[in-house]
C-alpha positions as a Python dict, from the first residue, in 0.01 Angstrom:
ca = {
    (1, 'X'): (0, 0, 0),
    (2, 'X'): (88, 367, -105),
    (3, 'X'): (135, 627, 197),
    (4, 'X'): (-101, 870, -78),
    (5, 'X'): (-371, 585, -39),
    (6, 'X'): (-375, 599, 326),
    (7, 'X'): (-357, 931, 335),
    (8, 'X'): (-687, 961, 131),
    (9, 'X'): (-875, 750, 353),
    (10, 'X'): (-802, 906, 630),
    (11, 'X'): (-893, 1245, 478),
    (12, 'X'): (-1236, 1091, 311),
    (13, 'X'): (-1350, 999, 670),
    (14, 'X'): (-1181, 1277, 884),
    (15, 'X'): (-1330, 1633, 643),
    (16, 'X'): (-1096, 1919, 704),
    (17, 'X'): (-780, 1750, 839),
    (18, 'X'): (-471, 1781, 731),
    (19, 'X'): (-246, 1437, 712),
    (20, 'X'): (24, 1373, 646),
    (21, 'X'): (145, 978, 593),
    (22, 'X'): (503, 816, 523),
    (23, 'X'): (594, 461, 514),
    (24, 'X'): (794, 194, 343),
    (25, 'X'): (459, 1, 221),
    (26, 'X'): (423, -187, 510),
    (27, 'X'): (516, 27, 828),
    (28, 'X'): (353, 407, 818),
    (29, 'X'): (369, 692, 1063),
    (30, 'X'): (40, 949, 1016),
    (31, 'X'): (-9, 1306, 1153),
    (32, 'X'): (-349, 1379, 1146),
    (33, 'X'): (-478, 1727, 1269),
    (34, 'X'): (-850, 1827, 1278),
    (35, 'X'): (-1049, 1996, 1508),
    (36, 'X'): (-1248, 1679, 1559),
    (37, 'X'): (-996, 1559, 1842),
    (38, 'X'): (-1115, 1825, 2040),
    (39, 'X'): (-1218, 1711, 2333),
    (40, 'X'): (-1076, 1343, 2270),
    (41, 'X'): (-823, 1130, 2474),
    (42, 'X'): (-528, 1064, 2288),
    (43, 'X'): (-684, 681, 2253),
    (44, 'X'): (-995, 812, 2155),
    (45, 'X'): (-820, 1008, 1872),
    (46, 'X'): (-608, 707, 1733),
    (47, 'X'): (-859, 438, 1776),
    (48, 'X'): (-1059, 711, 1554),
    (49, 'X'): (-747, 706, 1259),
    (50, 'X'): (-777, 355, 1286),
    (51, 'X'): (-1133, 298, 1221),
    (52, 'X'): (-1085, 521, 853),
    (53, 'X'): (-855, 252, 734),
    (54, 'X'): (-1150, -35, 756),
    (55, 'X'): (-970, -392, 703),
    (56, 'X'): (-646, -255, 574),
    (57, 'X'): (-449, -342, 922),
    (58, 'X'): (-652, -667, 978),
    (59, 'X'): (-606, -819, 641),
    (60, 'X'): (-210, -692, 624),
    (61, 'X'): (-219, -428, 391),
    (62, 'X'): (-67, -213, 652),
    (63, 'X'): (181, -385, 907),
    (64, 'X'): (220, -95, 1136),
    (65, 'X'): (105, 228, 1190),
    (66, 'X'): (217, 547, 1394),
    (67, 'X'): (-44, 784, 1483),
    (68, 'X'): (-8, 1158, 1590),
    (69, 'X'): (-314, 1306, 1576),
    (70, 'X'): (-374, 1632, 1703),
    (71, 'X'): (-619, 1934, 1713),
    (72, 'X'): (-517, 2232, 1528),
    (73, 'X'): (-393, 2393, 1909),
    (74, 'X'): (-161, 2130, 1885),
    (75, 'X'): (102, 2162, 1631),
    (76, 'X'): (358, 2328, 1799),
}
């Protein structure tokens, strides 16, 4: 799998965020940052990342993944 294919699910499921995915095809690190998280746990705001990708970890398409995902107050 393509980091630019990850990438797009995440940002088909998760409007107005900006992410940012690289990878080797098989292990991927993601910064996410939407104003969504607001008010999330960090958990809360992974487990979300995770549930845009749909089988993709389960079936193997992606080995690993490294989530940062933050709200927009964040970034620095």
């Amino acid at each position: 799998m393509h980091p630019d294919e990850i990438k797009k699910m995440i940002e088909s499921n998760i409007p107005d965020s900006e992410v940012v995915v690289t990878g080797d095809g098989r292990h991927f690190e993601a910064t996410v940052i939407s104003s969504l998280f607001e008010g999330m746990s960090l958990l809360a705001r992974q487990r979300h990342v995770y549930g845009t990708l749909g089988d993709n970890i389960h079936n193997g398409n992606i080995h690993a993944l490294s989530i940062k995902a933050k709200t927009p107050s964040d970034r620095t």
